[in-house]
LOKE-808996 format. One record per residue (C-alpha): y, x, z. Coordinates in steps of 0.02 Angstrom, whole numbers, always signed. Last residue first. Layout:
REM residues N
+--------+--------+--------+
|     c2 |     c1 |     c3 |
+--------+--------+--------+
|      Y |      X |      Z |
...
+--------+--------+--------+
***
This chain:
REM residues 472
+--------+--------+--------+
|     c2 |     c1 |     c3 |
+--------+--------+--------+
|  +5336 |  +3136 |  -2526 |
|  +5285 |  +3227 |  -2705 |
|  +5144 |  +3117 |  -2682 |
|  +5238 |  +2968 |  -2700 |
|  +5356 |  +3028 |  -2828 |
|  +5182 |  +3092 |  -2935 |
|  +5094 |  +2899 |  -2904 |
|  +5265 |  +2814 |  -2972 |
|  +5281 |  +2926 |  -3127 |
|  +5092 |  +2892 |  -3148 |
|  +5115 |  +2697 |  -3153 |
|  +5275 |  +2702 |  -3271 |
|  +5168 |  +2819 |  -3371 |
|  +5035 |  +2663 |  -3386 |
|  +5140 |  +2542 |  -3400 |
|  +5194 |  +2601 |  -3541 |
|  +5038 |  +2644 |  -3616 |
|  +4996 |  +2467 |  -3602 |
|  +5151 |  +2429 |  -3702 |
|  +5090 |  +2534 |  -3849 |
|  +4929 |  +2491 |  -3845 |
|  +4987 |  +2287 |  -3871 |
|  +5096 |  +2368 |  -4002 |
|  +4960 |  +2485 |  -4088 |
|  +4858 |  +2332 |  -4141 |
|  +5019 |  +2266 |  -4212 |
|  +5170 |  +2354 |  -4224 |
|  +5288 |  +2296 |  -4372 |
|  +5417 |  +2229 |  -4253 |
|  +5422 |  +2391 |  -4157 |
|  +5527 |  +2444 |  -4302 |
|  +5581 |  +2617 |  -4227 |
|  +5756 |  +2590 |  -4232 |
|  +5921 |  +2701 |  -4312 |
|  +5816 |  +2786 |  -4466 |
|  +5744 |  +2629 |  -4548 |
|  +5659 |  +2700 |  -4697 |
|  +5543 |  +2537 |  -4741 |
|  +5383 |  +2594 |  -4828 |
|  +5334 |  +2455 |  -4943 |
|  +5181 |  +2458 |  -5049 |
|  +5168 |  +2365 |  -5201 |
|  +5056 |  +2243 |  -5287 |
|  +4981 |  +2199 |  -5463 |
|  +4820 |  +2325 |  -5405 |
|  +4764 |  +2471 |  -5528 |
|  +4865 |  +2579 |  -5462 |
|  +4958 |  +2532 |  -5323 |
|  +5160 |  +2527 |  -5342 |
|  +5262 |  +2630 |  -5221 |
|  +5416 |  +2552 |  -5128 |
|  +5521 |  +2672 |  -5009 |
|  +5643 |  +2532 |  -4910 |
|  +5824 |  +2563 |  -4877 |
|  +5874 |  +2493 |  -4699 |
|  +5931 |  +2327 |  -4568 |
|  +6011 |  +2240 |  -4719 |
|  +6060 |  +2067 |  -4620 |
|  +6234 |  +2157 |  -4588 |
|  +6285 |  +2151 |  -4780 |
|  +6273 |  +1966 |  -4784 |
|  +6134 |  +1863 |  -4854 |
|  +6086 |  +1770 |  -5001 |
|  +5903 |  +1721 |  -5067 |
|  +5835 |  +1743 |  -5233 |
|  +5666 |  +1663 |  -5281 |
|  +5521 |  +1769 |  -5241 |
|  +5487 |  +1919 |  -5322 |
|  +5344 |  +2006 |  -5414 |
|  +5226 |  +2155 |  -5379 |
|  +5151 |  +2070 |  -5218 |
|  +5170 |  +2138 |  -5060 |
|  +5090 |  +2284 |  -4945 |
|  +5134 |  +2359 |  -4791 |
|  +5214 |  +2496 |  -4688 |
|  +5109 |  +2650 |  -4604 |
|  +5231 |  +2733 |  -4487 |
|  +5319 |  +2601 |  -4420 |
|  +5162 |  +2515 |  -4386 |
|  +4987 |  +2640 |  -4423 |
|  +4883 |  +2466 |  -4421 |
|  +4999 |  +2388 |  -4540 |
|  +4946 |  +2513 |  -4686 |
|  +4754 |  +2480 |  -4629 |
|  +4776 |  +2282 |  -4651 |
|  +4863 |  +2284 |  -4800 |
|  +4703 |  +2384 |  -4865 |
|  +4586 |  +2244 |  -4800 |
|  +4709 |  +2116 |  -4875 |
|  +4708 |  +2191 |  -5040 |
|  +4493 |  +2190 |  -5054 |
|  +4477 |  +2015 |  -4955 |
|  +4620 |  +1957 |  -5070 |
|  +4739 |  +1796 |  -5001 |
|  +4899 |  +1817 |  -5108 |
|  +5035 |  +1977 |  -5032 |
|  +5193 |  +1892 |  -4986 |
|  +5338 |  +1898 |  -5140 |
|  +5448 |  +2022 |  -5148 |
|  +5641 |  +1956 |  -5086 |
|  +5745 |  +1943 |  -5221 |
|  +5941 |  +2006 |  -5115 |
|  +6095 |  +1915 |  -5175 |
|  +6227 |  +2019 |  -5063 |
|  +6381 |  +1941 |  -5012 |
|  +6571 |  +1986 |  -4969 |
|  +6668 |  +1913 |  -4876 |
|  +6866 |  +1892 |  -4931 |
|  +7001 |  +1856 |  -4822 |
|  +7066 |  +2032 |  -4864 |
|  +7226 |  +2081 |  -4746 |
|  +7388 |  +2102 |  -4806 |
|  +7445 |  +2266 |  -4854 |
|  +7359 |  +2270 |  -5014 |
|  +7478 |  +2148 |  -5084 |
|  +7423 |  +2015 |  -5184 |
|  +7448 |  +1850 |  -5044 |
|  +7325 |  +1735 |  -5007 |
|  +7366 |  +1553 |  -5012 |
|  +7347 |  +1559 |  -5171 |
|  +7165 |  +1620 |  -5183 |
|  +7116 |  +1481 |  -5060 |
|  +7035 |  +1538 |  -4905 |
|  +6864 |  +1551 |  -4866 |
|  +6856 |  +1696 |  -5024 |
|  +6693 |  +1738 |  -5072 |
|  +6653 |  +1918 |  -5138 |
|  +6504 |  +1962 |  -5231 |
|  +6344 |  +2086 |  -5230 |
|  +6198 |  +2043 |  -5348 |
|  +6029 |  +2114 |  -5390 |
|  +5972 |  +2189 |  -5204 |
|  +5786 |  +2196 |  -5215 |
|  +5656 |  +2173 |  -5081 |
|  +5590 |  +2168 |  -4911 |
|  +5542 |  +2056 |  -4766 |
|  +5605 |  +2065 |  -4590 |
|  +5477 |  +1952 |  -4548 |
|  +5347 |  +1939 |  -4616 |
|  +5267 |  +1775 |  -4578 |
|  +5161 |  +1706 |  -4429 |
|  +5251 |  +1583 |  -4407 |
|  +5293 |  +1432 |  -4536 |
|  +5437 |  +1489 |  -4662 |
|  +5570 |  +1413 |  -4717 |
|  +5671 |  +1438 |  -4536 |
|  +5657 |  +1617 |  -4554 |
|  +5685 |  +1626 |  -4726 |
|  +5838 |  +1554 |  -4712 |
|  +5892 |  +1667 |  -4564 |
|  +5860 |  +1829 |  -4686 |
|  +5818 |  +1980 |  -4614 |
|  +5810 |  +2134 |  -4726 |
|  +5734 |  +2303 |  -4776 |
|  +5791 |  +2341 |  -4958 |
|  +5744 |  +2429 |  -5114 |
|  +5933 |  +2442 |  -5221 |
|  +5975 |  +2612 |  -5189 |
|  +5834 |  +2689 |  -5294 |
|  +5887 |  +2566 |  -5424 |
|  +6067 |  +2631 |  -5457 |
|  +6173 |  +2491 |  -5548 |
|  +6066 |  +2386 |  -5607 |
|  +5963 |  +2369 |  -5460 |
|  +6124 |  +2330 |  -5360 |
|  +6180 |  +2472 |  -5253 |
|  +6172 |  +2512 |  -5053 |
|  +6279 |  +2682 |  -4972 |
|  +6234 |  +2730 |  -4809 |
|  +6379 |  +2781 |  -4682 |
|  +6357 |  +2628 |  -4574 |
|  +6358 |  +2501 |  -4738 |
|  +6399 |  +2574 |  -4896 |
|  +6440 |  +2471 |  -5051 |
|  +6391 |  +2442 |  -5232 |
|  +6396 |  +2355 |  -5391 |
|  +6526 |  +2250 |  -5352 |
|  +6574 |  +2059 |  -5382 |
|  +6732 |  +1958 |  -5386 |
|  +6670 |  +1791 |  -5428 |
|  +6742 |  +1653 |  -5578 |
|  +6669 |  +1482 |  -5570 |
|  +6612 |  +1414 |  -5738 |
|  +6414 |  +1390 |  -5678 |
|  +6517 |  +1272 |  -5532 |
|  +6509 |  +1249 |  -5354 |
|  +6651 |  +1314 |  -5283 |
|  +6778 |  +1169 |  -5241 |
|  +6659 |  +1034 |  -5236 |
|  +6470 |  +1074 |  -5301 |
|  +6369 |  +1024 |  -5156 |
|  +6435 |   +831 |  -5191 |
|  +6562 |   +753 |  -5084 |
|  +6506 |   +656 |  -4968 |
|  +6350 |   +757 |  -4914 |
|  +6419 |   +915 |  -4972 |
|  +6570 |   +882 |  -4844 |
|  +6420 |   +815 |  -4693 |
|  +6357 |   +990 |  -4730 |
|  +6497 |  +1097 |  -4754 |
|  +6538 |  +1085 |  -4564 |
|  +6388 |  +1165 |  -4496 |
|  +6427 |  +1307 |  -4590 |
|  +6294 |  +1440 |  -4618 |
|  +6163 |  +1326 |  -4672 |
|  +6290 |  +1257 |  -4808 |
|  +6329 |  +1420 |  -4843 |
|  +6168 |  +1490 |  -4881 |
|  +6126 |  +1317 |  -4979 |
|  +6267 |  +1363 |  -5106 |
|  +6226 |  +1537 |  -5120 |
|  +6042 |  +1495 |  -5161 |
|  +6132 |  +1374 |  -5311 |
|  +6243 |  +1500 |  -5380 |
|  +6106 |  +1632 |  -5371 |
|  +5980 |  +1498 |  -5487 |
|  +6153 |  +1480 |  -5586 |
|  +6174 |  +1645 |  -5647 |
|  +6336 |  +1683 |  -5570 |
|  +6504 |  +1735 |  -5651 |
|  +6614 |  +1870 |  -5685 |
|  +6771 |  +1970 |  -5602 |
|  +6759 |  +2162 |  -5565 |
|  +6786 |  +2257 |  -5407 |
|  +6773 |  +2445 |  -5443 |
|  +6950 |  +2462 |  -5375 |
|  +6911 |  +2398 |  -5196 |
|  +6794 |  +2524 |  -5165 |
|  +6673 |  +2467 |  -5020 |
|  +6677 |  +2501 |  -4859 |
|  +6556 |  +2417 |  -4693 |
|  +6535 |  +2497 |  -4513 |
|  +6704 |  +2556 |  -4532 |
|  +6759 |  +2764 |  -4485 |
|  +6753 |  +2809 |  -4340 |
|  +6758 |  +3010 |  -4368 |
|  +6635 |  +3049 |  -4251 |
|  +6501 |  +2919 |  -4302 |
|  +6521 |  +2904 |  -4471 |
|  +6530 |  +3120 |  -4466 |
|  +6386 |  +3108 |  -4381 |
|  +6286 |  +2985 |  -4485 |
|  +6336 |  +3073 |  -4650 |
|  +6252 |  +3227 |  -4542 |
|  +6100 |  +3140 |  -4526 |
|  +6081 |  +3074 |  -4710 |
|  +6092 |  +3275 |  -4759 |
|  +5941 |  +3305 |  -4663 |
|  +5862 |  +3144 |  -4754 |
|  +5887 |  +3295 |  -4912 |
|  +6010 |  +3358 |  -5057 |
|  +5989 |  +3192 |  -5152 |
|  +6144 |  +3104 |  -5081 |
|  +6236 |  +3066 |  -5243 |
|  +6434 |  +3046 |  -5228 |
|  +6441 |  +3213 |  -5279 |
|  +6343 |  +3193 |  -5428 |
|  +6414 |  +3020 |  -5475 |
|  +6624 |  +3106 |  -5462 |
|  +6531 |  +3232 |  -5593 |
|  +6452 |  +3103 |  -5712 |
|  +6602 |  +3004 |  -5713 |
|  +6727 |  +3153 |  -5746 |
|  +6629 |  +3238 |  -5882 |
|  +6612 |  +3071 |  -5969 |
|  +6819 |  +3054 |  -5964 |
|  +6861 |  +3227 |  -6007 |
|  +7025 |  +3194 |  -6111 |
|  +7076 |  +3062 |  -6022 |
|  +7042 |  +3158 |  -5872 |
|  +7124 |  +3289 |  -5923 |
|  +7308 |  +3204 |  -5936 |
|  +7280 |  +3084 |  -5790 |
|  +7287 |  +3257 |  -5684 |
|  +7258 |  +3173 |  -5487 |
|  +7065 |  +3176 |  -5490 |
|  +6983 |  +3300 |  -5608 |
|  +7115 |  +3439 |  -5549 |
|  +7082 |  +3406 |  -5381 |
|  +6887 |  +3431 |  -5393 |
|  +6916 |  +3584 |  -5501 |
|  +7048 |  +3668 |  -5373 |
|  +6878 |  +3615 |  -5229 |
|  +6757 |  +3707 |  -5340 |
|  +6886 |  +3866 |  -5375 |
|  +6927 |  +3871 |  -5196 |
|  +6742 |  +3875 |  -5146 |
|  +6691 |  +4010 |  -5275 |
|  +6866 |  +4106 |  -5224 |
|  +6811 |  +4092 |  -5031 |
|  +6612 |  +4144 |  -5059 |
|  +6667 |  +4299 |  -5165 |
|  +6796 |  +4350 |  -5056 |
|  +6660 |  +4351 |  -4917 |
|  +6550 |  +4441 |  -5014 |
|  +6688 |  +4582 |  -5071 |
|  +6727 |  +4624 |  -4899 |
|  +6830 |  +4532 |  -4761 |
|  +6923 |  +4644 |  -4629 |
|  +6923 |  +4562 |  -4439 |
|  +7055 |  +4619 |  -4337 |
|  +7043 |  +4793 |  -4244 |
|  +6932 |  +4802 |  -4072 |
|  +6980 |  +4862 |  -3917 |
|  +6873 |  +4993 |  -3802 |
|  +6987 |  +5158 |  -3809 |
|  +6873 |  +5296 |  -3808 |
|  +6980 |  +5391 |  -3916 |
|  +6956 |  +5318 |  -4062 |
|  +6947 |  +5120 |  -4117 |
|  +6813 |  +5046 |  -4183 |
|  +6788 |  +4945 |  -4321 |
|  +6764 |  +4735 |  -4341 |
|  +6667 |  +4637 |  -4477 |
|  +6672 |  +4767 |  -4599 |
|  +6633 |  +4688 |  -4778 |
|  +6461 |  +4654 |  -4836 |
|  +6428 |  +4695 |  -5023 |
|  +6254 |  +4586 |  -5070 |
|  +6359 |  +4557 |  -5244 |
|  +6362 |  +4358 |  -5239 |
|  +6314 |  +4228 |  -5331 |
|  +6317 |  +4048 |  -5232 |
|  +6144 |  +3965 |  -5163 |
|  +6146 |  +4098 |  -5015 |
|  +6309 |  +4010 |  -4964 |
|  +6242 |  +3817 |  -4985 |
|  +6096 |  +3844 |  -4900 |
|  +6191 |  +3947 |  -4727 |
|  +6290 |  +3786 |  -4769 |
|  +6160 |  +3652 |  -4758 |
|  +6073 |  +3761 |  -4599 |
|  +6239 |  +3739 |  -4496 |
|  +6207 |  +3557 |  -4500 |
|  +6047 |  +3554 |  -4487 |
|  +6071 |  +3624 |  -4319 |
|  +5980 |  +3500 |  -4205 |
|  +6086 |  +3454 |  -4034 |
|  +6166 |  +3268 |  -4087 |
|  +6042 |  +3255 |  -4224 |
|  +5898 |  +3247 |  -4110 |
|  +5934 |  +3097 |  -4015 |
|  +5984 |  +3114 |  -3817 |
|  +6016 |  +3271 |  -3754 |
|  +5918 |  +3267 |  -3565 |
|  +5785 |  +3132 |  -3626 |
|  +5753 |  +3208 |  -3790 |
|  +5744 |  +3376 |  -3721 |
|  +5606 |  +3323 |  -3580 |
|  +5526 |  +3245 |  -3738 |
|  +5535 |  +3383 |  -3812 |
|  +5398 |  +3479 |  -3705 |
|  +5256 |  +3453 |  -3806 |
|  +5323 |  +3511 |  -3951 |
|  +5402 |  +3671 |  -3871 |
|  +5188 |  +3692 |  -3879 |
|  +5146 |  +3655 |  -4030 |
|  +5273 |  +3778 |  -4095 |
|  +5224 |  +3922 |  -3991 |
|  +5065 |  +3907 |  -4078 |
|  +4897 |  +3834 |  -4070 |
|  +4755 |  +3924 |  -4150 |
|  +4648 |  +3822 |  -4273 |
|  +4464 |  +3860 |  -4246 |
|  +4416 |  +3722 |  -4158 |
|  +4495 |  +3601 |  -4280 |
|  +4440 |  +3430 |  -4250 |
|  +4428 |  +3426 |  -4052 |
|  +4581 |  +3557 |  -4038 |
|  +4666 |  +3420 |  -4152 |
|  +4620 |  +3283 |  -4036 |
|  +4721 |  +3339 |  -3892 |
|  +4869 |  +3413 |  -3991 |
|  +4891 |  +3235 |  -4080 |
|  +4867 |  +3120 |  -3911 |
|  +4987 |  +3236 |  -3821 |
|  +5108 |  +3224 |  -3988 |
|  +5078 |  +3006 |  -3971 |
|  +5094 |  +2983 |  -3789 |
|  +5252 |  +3097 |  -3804 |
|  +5314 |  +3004 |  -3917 |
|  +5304 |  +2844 |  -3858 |
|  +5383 |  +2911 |  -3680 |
|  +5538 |  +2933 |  -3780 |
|  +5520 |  +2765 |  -3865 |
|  +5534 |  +2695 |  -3697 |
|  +5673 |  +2804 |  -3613 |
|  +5787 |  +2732 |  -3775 |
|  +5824 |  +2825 |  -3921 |
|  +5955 |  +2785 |  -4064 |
|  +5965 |  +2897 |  -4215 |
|  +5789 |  +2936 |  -4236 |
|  +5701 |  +3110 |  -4256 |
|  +5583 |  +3107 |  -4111 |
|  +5540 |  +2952 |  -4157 |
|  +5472 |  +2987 |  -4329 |
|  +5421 |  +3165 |  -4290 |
|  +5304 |  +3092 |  -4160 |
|  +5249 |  +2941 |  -4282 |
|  +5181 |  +3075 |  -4397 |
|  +5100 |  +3179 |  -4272 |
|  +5001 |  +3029 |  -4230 |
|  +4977 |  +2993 |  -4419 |
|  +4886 |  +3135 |  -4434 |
|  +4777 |  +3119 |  -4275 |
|  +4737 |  +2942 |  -4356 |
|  +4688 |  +3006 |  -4529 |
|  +4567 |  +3167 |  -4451 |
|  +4479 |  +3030 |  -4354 |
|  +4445 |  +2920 |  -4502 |
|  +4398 |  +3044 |  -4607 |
|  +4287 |  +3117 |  -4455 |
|  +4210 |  +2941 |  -4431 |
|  +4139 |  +2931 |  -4599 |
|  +4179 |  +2851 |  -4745 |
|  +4133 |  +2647 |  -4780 |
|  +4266 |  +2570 |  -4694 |
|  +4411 |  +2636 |  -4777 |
|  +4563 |  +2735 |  -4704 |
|  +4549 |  +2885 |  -4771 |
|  +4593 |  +2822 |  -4965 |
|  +4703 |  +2697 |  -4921 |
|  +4777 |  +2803 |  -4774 |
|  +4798 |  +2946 |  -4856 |
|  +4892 |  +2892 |  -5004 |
|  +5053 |  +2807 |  -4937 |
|  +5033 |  +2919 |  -4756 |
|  +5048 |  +3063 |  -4892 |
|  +5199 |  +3017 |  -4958 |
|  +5336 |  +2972 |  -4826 |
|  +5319 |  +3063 |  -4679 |
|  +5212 |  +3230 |  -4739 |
|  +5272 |  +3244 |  -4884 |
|  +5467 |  +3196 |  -4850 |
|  +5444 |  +3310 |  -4705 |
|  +5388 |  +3464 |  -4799 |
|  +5527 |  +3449 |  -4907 |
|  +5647 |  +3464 |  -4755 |
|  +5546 |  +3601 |  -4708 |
|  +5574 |  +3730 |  -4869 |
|  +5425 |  +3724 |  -4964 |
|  +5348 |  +3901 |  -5020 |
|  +5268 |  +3921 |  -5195 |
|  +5275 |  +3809 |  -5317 |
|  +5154 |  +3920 |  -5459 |
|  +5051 |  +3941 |  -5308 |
|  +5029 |  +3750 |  -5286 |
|  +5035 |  +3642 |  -5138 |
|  +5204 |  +3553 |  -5200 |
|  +5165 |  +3516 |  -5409 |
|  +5286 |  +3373 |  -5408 |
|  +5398 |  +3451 |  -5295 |
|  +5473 |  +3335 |  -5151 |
|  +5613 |  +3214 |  -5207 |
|  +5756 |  +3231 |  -5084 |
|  +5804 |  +3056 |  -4979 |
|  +5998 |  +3023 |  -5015 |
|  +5952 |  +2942 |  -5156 |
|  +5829 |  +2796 |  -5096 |
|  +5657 |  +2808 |  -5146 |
|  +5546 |  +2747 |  -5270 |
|  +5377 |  +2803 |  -5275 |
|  +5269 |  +2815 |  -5433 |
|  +5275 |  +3006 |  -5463 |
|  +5221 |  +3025 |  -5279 |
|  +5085 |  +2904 |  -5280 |
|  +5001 |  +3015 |  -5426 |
|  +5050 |  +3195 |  -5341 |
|  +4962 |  +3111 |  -5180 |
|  +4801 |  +3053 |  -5297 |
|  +4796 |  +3251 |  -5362 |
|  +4804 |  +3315 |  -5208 |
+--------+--------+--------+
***
């Protein structure tokens, strides 16, 4: 517990993942509501279990107990994604029969409950509702939470009465004192919200209070239940892939090592830059340590909100693709790679003139993200062992890189694939990565399980076919 708590205090992870208690598995905590329980069991102990469980030199039943973990682990992964395709469906039900199989063999005296079972069988749901958070009800959970978090006087009003005589209608609804309680404690949080937003007059008289409030309700620390909803309402709602607040948008310049990775992003972007760097210098029209950029410090891309490290850190860890890398890079490398987000900036393709002001016409602007990618992990029969276990698990299990960063590279918002979890090792100058990619399961990180994973495949395919035939 104590190397979990450890790992736990260490770990960085984006804002609109909860924190789980410091001291969780403690009387003095008490009981852990489930979305808690899934951090733990999803995020930080795979992190610390399977360095310590994983290791050559325990025995078998460590090793056994680790993988039946992470098999439930990678079943609440899928099961919970946002896009889910026949495949990963039959993943994860190879992976909860797998779990419930070997967990009678480990723990014969554990009884298996109702639970366990409906388990077993969501993969029938999965296939008939699609992904979880179009049929789950978190989202009437978050405001049963948020009522019973407001004071109240336990008085229940009459929620319909009677009539005499036999006669079978119903009078209106009549509220009580708890539900006036719960309306005038919402009205008097929403008057508050308009009052700090359209009266000029307090704000500039409350002009702390105001930016510390508008960052607590723009911060998404209430639980990855939470993160699902955002998605639905992104999703329902249609509203764009990519936003950013136009009136945060401040002018400054680039440190010339970003200035110069921008420049050689563009030229690989645009075929027809090269030959006019080659004549004219890579400089022309841009180029230049006294050029002037519109930057941000922030912006949310499908419904999930990214920051520069100085502006909120825990928004700043990164999952990415980058082409340049790509091509820079002799196969096998990792690839999508992580790191830092330290810039964001807007480029305009199109002269500044030739644009007009007004915020009716359209923005010619793109914008850019200067991302320091973490440098791979150096050759270390000790590191590369442990590396090793981490990418065994996949998805589930992540990987390791060195604690220091690689020159910057730019990309555009749409390379980002997710937020990354990143933990530093104790007693090791590297990192683990745990990317938090909640639309794919990043088959890309499969190795040993991959090749399984396929073969499984074909497998069910196989035994679909044999049960139509015999049902013939």
């Amino acid at each position: 517990m104590e190397a979990v708590w450890a790992d736990m205090a260490l770990t960085e992870l984006p804002s609109w993942v909860t924190k789980a208690p410091p001291n969780w598995g403690t009387a003095a905590r008490g009981k852990l509501s489930a979305n808690n329980w899934r951090v733990i069991c999803t995020i930080h102990l795979p992190i610390t279990l399977i360095r310590l469980w994983g290791r050559d030199d325990l025995p078998g039943v460590w090793k056994a107990k680790l993988e039946n973990f992470m098999d439930l682990v990678r079943a609440v992964q899928i099961a919970n994604l946002r896009s889910i395709s026949r495949k990963e469906v039959e993943l994860y039900e190879h992976y909860i029969f797998r779990y419930m199989t070997s967990f009678k063999s480990l723990y014969k005296l554990a009884k298996v409950k109702p639970i366990h079972h409906a388990a077993l069988h969501y993969g029938d749901v999965l296939r008939g509702f699609g992904p979880a958070h179009t049929h789950n009800a978190a989202f009437y959970e978050r405001h049963i939470h948020s009522m019973q978090s407001k004071n109240h006087n336990m008085k229940l009003g009459l929620s319909f009465v009677s009539r005499s005589n036999f006669v079978s209608a119903l009078l209106p609804f009549q509220p009580g004192e708890l539900e006036s309680t719960f309306m005038r404690s919402s009205m008097r949080e929403a008057n508050l919200q308009a009052l700090l937003s359209d009266d000029s007059q307090v704000r500039s008289h409350v002009g702390n209070l105001v930016e510390v409030y508008n960052t607590i309700l723009a911060e998404d620390v209430r639980g990855t239940r939470l993160a699902h909803m955002i998605d639905a309402v992104h999703l329902t709602q249609q509203t764009p892939d990519f936003t950013y607040n136009r009136k945060s948008v401040h002018e400054s310049s680039l440190p010339d090592a970003i200035l110069a990775a921008f420049i050689q992003f563009l030229d690989f972007k645009h075929t027809e830059l090269r030959t006019k760097n080659a004549t004219e210098g890579p400089s022309n029209g841009f180029a230049s340590t006294k050029t002037k950029f519109l930057t941000l410090n922030k912006f949310s891309l499908r419904g999930v909100q990214y920051s520069t490290a100085t502006s909120r850190v825990h928004d700043s860890h990164v999952f990415f693709r980058s082409p340049l890398l790509e091509i820079s890079k002799p196969p096998p490398h990792p690839d999508p790679t992580s790191g830092q987000i330290t810039h964001i900036f807007l480029y305009s393709h199109v002269p500044v003139s030739s644009s007009p002001a007004s915020p009716s016409q359209p923005d010619y602007s793109s914008v850019y993200v200067c991302v320091r990618p973490y440098a791979p992990l150096r050759p270390s029969p000790e590191l590369n062992k442990i590396d090793q276990m981490y990418r065994r698990f996949g998805f589930t299990g992540g990987f390791l890189c060195q604690k220091e960063f690689s020159p910057p590279v730019i990309i555009e918002p749409s390379h980002i694939i997710s937020h990354v979890a990143v933990t530093p090792i104790s007693g090791h100058e590297v990192v683990h990565v745990l990317p938090m990619d909640r639309v794919s399961f990043s088959i890309f990180l499969e190795q040993k399980d991959k090749t399984r994973d396929f073969q499984l495949l074909a497998h069910a395919d196989f035994l679909r076919g044999h049960r139509r035939h015999r049902s013939r």
